[in-house]
PyMOL Python script that loads the backbone (N, CA, C, O; Angstrom):
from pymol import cmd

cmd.read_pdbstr("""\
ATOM      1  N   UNK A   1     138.413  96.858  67.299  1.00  0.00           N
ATOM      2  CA  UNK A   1     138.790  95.965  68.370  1.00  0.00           C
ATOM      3  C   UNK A   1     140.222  95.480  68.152  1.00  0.00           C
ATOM      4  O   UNK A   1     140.828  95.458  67.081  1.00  0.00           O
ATOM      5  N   UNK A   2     140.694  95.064  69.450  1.00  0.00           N
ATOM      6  CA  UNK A   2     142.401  94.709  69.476  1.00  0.00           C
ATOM      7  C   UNK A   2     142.377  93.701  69.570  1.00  0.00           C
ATOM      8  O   UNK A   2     141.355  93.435  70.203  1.00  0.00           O
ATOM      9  N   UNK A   3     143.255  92.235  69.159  1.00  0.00           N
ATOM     10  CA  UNK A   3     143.348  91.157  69.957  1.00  0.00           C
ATOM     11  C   UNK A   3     144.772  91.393  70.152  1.00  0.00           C
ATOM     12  O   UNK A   3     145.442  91.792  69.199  1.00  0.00           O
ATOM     13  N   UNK A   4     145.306  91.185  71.302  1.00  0.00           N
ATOM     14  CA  UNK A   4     146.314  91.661  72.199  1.00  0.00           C
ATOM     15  C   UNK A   4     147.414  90.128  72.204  1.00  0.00           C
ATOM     16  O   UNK A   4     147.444  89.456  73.235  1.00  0.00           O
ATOM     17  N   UNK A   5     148.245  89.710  70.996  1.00  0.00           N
ATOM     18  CA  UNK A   5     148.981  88.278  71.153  1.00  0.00           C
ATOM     19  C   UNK A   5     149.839  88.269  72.660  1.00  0.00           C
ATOM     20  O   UNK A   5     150.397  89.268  73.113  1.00  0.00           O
ATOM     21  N   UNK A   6     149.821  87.195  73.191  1.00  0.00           N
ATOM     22  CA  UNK A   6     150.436  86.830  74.004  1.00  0.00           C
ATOM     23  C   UNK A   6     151.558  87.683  75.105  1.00  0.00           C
ATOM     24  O   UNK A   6     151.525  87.964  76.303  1.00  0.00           O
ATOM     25  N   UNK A   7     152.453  87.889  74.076  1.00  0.00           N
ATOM     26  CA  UNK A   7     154.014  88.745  74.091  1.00  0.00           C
ATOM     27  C   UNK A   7     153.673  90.088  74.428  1.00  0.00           C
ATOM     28  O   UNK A   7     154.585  90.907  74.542  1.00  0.00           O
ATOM     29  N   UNK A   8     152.125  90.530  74.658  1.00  0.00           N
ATOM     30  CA  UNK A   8     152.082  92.442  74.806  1.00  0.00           C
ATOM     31  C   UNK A   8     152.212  92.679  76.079  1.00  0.00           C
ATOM     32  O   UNK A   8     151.465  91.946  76.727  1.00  0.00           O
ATOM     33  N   UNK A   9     153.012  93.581  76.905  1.00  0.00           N
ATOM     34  CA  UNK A   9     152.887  93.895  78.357  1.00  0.00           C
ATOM     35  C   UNK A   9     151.348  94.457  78.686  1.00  0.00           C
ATOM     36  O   UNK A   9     150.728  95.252  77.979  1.00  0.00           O
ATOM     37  N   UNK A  10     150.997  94.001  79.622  1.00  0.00           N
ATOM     38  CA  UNK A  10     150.171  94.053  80.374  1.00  0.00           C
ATOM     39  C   UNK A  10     149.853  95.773  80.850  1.00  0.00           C
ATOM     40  O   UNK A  10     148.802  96.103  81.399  1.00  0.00           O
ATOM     41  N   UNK A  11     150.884  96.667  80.546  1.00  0.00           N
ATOM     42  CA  UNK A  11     150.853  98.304  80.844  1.00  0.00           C
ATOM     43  C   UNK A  11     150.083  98.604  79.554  1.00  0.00           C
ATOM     44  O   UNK A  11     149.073  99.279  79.751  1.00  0.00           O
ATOM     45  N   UNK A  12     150.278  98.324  78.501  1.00  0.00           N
ATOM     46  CA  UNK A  12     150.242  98.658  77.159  1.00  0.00           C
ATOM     47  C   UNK A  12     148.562  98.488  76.976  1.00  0.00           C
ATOM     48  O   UNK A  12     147.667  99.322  76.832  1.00  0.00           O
ATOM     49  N   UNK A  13     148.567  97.011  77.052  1.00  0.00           N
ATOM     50  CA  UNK A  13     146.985  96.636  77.418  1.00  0.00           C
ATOM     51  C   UNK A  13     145.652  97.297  77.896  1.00  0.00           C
ATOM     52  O   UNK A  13     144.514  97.379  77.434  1.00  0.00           O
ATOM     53  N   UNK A  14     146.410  97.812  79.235  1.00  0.00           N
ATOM     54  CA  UNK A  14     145.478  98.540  79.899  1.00  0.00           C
ATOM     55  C   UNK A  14     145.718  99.855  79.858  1.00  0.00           C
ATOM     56  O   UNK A  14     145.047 100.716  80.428  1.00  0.00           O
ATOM     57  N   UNK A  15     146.856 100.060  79.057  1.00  0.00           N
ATOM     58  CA  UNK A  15     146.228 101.388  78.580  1.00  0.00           C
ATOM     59  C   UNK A  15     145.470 101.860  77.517  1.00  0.00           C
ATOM     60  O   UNK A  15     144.840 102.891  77.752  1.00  0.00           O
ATOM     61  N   UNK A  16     145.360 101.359  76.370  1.00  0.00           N
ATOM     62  CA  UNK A  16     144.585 100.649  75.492  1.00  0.00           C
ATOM     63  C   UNK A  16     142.983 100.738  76.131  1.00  0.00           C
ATOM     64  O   UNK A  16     142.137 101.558  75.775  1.00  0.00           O
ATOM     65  N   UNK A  17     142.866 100.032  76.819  1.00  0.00           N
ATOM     66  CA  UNK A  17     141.613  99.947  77.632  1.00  0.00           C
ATOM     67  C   UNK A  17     141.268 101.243  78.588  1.00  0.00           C
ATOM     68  O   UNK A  17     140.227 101.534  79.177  1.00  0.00           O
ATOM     69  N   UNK A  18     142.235 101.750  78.533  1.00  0.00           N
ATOM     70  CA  UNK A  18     141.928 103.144  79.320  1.00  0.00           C
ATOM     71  C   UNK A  18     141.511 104.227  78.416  1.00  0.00           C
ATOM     72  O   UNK A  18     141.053 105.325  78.734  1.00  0.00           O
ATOM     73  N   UNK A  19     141.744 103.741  77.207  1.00  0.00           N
ATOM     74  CA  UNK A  19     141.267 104.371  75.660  1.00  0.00           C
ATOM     75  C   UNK A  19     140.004 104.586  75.502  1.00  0.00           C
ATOM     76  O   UNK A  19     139.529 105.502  74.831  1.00  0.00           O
ATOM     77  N   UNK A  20     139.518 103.921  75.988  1.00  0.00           N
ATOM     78  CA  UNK A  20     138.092 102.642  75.625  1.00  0.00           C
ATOM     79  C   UNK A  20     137.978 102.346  74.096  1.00  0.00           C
ATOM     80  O   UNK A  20     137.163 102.640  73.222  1.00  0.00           O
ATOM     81  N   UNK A  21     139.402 101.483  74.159  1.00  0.00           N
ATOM     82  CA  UNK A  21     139.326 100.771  72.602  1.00  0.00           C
ATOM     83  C   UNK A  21     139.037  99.177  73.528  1.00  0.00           C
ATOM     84  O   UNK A  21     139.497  98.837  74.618  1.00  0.00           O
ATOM     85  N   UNK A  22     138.189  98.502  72.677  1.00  0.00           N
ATOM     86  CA  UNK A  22     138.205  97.040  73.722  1.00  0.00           C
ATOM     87  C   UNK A  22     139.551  96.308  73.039  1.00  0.00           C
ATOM     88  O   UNK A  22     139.968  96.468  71.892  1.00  0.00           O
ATOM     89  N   UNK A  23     140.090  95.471  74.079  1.00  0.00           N
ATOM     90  CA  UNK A  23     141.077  94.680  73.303  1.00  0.00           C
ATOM     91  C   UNK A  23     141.012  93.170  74.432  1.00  0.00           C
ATOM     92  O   UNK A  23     140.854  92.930  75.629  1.00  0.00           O
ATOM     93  N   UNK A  24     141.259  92.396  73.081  1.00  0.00           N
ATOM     94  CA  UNK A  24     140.728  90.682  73.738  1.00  0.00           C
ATOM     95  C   UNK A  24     142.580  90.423  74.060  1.00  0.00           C
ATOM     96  O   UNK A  24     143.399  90.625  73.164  1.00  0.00           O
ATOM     97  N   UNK A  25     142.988  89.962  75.455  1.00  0.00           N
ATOM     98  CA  UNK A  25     144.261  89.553  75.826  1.00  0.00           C
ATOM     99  C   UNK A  25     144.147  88.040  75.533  1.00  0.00           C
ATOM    100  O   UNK A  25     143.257  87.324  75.993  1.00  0.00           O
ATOM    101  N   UNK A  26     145.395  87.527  74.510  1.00  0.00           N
ATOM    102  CA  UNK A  26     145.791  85.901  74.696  1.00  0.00           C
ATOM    103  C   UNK A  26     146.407  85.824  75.568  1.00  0.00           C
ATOM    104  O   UNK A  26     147.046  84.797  75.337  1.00  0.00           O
ATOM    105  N   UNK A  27     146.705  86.166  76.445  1.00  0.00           N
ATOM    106  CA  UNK A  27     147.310  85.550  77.765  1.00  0.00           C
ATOM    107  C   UNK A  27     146.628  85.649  78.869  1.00  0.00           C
ATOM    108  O   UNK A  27     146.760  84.851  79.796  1.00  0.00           O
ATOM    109  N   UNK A  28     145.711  86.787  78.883  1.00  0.00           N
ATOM    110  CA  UNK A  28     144.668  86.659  79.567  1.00  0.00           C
ATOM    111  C   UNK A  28     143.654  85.711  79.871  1.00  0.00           C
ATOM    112  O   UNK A  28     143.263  85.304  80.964  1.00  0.00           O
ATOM    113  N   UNK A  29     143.201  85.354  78.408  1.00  0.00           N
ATOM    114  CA  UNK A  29     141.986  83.885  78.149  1.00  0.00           C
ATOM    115  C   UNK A  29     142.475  82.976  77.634  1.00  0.00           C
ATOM    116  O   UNK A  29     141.785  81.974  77.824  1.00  0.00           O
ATOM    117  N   UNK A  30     143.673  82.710  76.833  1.00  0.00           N
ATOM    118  CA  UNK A  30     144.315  81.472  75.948  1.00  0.00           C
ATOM    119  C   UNK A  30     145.302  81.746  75.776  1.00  0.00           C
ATOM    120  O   UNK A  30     145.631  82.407  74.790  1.00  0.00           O
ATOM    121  N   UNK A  31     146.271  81.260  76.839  1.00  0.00           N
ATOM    122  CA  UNK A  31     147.753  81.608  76.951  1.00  0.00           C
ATOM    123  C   UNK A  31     148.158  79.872  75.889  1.00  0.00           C
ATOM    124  O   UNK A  31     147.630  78.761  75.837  1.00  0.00           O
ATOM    125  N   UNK A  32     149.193  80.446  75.310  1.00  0.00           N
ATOM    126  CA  UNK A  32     149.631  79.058  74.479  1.00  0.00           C
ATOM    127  C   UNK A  32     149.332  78.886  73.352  1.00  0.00           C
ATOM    128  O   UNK A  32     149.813  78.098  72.539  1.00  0.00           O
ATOM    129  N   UNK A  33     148.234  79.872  73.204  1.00  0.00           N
ATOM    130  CA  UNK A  33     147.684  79.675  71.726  1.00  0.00           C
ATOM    131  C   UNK A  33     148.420  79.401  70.794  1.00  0.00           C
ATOM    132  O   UNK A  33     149.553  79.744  71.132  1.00  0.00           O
ATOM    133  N   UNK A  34     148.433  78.806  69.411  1.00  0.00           N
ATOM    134  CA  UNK A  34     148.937  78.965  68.270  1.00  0.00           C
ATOM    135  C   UNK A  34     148.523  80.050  67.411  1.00  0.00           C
ATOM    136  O   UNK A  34     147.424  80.567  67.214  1.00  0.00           O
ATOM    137  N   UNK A  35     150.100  80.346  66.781  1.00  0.00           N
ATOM    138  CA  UNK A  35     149.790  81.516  65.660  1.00  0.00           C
ATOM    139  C   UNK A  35     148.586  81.186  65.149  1.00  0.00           C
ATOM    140  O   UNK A  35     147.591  81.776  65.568  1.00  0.00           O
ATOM    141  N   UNK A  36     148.462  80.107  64.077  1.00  0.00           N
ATOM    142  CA  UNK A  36     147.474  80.004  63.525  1.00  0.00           C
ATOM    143  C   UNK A  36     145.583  79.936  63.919  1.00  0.00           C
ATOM    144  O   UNK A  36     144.521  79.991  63.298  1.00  0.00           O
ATOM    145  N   UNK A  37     146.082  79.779  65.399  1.00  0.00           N
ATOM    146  CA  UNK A  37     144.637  80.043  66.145  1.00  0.00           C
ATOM    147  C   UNK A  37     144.098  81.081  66.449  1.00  0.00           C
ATOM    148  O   UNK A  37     142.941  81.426  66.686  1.00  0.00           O
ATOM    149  N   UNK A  38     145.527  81.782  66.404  1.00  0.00           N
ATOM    150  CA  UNK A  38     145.493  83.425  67.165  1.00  0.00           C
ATOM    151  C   UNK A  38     144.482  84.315  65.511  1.00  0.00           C
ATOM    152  O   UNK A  38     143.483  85.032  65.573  1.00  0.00           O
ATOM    153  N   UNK A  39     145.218  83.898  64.319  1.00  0.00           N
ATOM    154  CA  UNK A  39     144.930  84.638  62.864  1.00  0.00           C
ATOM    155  C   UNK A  39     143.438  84.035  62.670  1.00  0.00           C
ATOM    156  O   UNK A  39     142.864  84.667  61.784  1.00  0.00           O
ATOM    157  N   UNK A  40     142.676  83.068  63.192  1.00  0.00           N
ATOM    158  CA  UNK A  40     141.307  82.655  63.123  1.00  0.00           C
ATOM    159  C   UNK A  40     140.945  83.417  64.235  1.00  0.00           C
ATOM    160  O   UNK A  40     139.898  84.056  64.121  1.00  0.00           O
ATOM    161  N   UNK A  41     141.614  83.509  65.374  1.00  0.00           N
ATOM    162  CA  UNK A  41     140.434  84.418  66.316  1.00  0.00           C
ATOM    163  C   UNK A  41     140.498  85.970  65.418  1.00  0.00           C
ATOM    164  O   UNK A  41     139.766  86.889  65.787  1.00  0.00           O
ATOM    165  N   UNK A  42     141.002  86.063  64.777  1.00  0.00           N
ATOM    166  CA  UNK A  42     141.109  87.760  64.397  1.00  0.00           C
ATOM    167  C   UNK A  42     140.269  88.105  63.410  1.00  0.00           C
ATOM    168  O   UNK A  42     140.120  89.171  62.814  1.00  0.00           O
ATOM    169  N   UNK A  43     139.500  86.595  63.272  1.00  0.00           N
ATOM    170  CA  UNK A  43     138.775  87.291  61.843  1.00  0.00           C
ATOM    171  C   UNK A  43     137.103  87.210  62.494  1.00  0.00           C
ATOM    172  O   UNK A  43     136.270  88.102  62.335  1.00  0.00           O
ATOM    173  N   UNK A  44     136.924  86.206  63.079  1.00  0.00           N
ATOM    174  CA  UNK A  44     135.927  86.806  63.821  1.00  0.00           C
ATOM    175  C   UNK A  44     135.215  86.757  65.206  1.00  0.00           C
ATOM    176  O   UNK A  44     134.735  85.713  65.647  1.00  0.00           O
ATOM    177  N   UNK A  45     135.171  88.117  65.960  1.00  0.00           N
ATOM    178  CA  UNK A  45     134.483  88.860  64.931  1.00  0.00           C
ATOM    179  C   UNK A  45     136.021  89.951  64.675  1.00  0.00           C
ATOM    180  O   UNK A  45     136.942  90.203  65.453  1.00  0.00           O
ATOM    181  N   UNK A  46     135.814  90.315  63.530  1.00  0.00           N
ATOM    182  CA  UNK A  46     137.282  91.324  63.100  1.00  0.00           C
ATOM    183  C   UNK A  46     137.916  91.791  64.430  1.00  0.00           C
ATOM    184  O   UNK A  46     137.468  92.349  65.432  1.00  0.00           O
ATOM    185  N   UNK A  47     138.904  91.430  64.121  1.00  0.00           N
ATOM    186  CA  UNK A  47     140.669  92.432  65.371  1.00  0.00           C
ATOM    187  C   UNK A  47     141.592  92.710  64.587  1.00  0.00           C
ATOM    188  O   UNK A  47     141.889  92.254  63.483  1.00  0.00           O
ATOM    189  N   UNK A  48     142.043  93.505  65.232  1.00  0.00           N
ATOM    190  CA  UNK A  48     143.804  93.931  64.378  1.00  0.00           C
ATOM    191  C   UNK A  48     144.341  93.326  65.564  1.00  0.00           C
ATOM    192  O   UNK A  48     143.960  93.563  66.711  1.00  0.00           O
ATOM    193  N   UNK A  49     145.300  92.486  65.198  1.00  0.00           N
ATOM    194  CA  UNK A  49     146.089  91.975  65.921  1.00  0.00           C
ATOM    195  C   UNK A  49     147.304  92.579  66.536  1.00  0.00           C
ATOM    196  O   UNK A  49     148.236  92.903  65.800  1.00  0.00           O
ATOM    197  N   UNK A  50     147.368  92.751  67.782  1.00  0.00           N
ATOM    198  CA  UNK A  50     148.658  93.656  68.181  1.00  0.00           C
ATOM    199  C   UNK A  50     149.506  92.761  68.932  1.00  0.00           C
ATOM    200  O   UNK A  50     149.315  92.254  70.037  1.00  0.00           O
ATOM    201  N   UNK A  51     150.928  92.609  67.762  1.00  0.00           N
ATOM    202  CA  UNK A  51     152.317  91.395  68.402  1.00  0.00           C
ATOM    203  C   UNK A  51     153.694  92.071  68.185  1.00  0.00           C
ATOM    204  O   UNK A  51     153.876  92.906  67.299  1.00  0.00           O
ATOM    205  N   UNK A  52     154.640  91.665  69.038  1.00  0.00           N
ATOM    206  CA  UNK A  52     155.949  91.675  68.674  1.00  0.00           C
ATOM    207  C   UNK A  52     156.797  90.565  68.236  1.00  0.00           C
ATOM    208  O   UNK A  52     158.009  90.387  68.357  1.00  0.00           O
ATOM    209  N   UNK A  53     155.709  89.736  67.605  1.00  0.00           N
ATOM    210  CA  UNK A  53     155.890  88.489  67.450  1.00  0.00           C
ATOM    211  C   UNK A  53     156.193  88.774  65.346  1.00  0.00           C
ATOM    212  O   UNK A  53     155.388  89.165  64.501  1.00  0.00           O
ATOM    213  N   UNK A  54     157.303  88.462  65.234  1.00  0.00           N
ATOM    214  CA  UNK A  54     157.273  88.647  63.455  1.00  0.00           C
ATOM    215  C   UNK A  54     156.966  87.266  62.499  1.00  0.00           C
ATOM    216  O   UNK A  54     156.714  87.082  61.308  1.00  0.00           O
ATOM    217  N   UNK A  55     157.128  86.417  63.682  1.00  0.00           N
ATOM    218  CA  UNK A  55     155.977  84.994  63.081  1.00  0.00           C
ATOM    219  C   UNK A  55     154.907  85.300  61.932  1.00  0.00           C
ATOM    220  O   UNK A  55     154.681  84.597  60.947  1.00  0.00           O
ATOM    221  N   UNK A  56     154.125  86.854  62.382  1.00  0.00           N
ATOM    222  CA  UNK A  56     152.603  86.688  62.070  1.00  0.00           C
ATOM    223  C   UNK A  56     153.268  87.373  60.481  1.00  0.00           C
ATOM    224  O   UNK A  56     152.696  87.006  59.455  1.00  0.00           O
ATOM    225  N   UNK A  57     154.301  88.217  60.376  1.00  0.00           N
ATOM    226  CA  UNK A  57     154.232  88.771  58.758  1.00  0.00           C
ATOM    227  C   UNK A  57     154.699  87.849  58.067  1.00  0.00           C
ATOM    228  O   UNK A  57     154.634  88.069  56.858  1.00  0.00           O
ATOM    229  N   UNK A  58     155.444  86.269  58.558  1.00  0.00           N
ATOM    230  CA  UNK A  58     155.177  85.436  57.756  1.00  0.00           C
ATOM    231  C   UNK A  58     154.160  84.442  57.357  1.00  0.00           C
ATOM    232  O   UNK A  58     154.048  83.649  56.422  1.00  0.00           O
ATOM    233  N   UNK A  59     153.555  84.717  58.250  1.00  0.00           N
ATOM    234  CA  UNK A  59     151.927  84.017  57.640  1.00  0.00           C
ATOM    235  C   UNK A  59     151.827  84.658  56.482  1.00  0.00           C
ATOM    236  O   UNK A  59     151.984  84.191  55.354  1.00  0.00           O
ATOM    237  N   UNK A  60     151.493  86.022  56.877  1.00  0.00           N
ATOM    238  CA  UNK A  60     150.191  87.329  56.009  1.00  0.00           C
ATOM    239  C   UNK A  60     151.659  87.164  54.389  1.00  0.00           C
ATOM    240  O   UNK A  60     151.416  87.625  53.274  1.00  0.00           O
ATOM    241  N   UNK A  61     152.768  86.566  54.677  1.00  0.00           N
ATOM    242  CA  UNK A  61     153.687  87.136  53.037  1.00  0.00           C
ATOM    243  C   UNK A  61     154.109  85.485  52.326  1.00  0.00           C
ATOM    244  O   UNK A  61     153.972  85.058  51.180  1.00  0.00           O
ATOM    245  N   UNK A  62     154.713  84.791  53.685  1.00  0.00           N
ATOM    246  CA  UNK A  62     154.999  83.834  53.073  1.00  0.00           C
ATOM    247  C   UNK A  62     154.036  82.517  52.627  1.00  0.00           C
ATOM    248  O   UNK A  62     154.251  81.764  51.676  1.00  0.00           O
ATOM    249  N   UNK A  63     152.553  82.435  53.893  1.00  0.00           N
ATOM    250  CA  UNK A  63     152.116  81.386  54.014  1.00  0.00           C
ATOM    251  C   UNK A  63     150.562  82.021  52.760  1.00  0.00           C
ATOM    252  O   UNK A  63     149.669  81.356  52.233  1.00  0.00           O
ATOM    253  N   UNK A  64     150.830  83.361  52.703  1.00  0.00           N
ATOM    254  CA  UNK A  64     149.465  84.316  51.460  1.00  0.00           C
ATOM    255  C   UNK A  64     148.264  84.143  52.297  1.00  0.00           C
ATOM    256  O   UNK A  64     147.229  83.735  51.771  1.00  0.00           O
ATOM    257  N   UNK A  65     148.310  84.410  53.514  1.00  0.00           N
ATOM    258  CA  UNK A  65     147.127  84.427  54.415  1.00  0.00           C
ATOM    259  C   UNK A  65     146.405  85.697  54.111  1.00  0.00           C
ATOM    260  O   UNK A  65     147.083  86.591  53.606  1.00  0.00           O
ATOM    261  N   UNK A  66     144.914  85.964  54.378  1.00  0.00           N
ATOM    262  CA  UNK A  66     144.733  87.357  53.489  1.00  0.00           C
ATOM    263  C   UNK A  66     143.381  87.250  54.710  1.00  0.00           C
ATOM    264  O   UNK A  66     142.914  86.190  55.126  1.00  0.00           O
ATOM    265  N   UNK A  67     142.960  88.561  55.097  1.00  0.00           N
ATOM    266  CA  UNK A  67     142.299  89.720  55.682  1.00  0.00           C
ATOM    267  C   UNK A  67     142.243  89.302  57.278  1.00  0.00           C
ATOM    268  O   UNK A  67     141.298  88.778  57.866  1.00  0.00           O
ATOM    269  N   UNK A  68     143.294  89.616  57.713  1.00  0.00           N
ATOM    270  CA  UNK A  68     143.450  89.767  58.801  1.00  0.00           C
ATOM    271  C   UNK A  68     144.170  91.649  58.395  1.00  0.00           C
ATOM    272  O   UNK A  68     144.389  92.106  57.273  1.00  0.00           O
ATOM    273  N   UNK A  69     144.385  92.387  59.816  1.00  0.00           N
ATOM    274  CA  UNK A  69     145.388  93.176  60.165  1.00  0.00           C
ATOM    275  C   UNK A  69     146.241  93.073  61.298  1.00  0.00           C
ATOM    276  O   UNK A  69     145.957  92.622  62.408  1.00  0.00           O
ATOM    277  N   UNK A  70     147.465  93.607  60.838  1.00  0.00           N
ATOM    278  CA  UNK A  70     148.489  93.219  62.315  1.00  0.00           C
ATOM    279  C   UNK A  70     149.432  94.388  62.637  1.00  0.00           C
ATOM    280  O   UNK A  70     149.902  95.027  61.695  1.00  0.00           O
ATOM    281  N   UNK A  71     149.729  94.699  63.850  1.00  0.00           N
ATOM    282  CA  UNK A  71     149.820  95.862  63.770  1.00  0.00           C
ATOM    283  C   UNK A  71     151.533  95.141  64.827  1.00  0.00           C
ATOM    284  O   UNK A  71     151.567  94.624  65.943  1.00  0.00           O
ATOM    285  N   UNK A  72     152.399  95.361  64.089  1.00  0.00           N
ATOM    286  CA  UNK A  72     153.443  94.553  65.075  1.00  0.00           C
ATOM    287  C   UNK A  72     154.451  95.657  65.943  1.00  0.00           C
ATOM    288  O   UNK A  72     154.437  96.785  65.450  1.00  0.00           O
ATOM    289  N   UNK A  73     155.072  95.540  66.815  1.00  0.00           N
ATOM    290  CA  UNK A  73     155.238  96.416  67.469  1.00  0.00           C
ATOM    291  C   UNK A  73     157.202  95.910  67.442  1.00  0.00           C
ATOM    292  O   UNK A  73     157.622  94.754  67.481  1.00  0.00           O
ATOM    293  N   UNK A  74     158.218  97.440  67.351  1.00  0.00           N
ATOM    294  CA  UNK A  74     159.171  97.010  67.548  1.00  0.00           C
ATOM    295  C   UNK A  74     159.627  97.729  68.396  1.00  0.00           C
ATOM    296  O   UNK A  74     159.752  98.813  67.826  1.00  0.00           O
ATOM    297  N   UNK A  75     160.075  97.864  69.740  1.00  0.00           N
ATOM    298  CA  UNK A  75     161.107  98.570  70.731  1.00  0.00           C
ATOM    299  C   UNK A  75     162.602  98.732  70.371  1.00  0.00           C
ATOM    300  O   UNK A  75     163.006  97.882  69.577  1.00  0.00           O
ATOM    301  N   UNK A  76     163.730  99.864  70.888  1.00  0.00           N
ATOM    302  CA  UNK A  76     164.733  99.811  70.722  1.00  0.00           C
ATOM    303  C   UNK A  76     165.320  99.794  71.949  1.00  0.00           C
ATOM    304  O   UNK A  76     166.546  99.733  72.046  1.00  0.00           O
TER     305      UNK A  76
END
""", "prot")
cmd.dss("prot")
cmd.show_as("cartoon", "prot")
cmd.util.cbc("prot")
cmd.orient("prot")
């Protein structure tokens, strides 16, 4: 399962879902969320978190947050 942070386009999403991978959208159901709300929804029930948000690799390095996955996305 995906949880889809905030910042993911909406194409990406549903294509994803055209996968038939399920993926939970924060902007869809809880726009505003906090990081730290977003890394508790991911654990359960388990998501890999998909952001372009680099907030979250300082949780998982600086803040030693441990078993989540995040899968961050960079464009050029």
């Amino acid at each position: 399962m995906i949880l889809a942070d905030e910042n993911i386009d909406h194409a990406l999403i549903r294509a994803v879902r055209e996968l038939g991978i399920d993926v939970y959208s924060i902007d869809e159901s809880n726009s505003g969320m906090r990081d730290e709300d977003v890394l508790f929804l991911s654990r359960v029930p388990p998501r890999i978190i998909l952001t372009e948000d680099k907030d979250f690799g300082e949780w998982v390095f600086a803040h030693n947050v441990r078993g989540v996955s995040i899968v961050f996305l960079r464009y050029q």
